[in-house]
C-alpha positions, 0 to 999 in steps of 0.5 A: 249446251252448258249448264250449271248446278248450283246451290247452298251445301246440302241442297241436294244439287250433287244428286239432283244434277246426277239425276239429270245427266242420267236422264239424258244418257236414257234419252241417248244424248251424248253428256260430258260431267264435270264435277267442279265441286272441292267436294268430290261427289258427282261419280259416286252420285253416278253409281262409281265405287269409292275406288273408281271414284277415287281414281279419276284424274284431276283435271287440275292436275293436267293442267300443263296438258290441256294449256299445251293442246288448247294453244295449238299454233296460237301466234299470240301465245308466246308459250304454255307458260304464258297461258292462264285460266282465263286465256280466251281461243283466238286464230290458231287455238285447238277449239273442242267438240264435246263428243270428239277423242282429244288429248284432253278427253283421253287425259281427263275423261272416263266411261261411266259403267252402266251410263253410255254416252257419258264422259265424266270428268273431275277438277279434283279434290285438294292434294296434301301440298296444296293444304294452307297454301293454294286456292281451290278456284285454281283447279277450276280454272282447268274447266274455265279453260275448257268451256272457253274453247268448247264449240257445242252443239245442239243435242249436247250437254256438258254438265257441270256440278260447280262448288255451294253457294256464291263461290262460283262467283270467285271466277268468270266461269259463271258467265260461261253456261247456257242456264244456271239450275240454282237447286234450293230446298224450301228454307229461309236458308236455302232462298238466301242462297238464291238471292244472293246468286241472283244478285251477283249475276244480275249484271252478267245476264246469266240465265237463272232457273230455280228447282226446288228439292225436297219438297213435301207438300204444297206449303213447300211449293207456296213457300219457294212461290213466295220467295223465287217467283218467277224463277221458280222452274219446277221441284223435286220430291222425296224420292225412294230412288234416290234414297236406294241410291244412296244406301248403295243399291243401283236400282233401275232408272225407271223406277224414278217416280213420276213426278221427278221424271216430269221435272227433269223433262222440264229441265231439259226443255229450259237447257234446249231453249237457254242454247237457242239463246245463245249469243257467240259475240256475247259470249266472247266479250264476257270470256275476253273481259274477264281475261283482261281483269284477271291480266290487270290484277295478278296475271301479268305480274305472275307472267312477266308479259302483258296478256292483254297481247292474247286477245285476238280481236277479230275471232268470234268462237261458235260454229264458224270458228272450226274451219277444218276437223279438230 
């Protein structure tokens, strides 16, 4: 299943979604984490050291690499090139499965010391040459290419920690989860956020939960009652785990306090039930509509072809879609 961590900047979505991939790897679930933020902090949450952190690919940088193996023989692809961010799979593409070795893994992925199970990927943070010069949206578009050609399934999480605020919102890669955790403190600031992102994802039936993070008493929890409603899922609290991970300490995941156990078990139950949901055909229109917007507004002039001629009218991804083994 697909999930989201979103919020304002400094909300706390950064640790709370690293609390949450931890939770599954004690669990024995097979995890891959994607840290699409422009703020590269997603590995250092998982306990890297500045240097392991560092040294992690950027997807954004292989993008020639994921475009060349997602194309597979896809006749509708006249060439790497032709291929951008939005691109859906058709008949011919190499689909991926989370817990599969693939080119794109061996490029992109690493081991997380400590965490089996775990694959944690990054979009990359800004190269000096993209300074004044390049959009961030398009690093992420190597996740938005891997989500689109990704068959999970039950039992599997691909996580994704995705940049603050209505940013997300600058591609189609927010239609592209199963459930979207919006983390909010309990702040006028902090349920602005939330507003603002319900209302941009009204449209789109994007499946929206609310957790709340540093909560320190019941005025708190009144106060997000109040302002989320019903898309209050469950909190947080001041933890002295997450404060020792902080200062550097590894202490063991055990030691998470009760309570915060207890609203990541809930997270998990909603993350289950927002798979069950799903809808493949849906999902599929949503991935060839916004292909088709991005075709008109700037992809076929950068081409020099109508990428319209991508689609592939008769394929549905899901299940169904991988005939043979990847």
């Amino acid at each position: 299943m697909k999930i989201a961590f979103v919020g304002k900047g400094g909300s706390g979505k950064t640790t709370l979604s690293s609390l949450f991939i931890r939770h599954l790897v004690a669990a024995g679930r097979p995890v891959v984490a994607v840290d699409a933020d422009i703020n590269q902090h997603l590995g250092a949450a998982l306990g890297l050291d500045e240097q392991a952190a560092a040294a992690m690919p950027a997807m954004g940088a292989r993008l020639p690499t994921i475009k060349d193996w997602l194309r597979g023989d896809n006749p509708r692809i006249g060439s790497t090139e032709q291929m951008v961010k939005t691109t859906p799979p058709g008949r011919g593409s190499r689909l991926i499965r989370l817990t599969e070795d693939n080119p794109i893994h061996a490029a992109c992925a690493r081991e997380v010391p400590g965490l089996p199970g775990l694959r944690l990927m990054a979009t990359g943070p800004f190269a000096e040459s993209d300074l004044g010069v390049a959009c961030y949206h398009s690093k992420v578009g190597a996740v938005e290419l891997y989500l689109n050609h990704l068959v999970d399934g039950a039992g599997e999480y691909l996580v994704v920690d995705m940049t603050a605020g209505s940013d997300s919102f600058a591609s189609g890669l927010f239609t592209r989860f199963d459930l979207t955790f919006l983390v909010a403190e309990p702040t006028r600031k902090g349920v602005g956020v939330y507003r603002q992102y319900r209302d941009y994802a009204r449209d789109w039936g994007v499946s929206l939960a609310v957790v709340g993070n540093k909560v320190q008493g019941p005025d708190d929890v009144e106060f997000l009652r109040e302002h989320v409603g019903d898309d209050l899922l469950t909190w947080t609290v001041q933890s002295d785990y997450v404060r020792a991970l902080e200062k550097g300490h590894s202490p063991d995941f055990d030691s998470l306090e009760p309570v915060n156990r207890a609203a990541l078990d809930e997270l998990v139950d909603a993350a289950d039930a927002g798979f069950e949901r799903r809808d493949w055909g849906r999902y599929t229109a949503q991935m060839v509509e916004f292909h088709l917007r991005n075709a008109r507004g700037w992809a076929n002039a950068k081409t020099g072809v109508d990428l319209a001629e991508q689609v592939d009218s008769t394929f549905v991804l899901g299940p169904q879609a991988i005939s043979t083994p990847v």
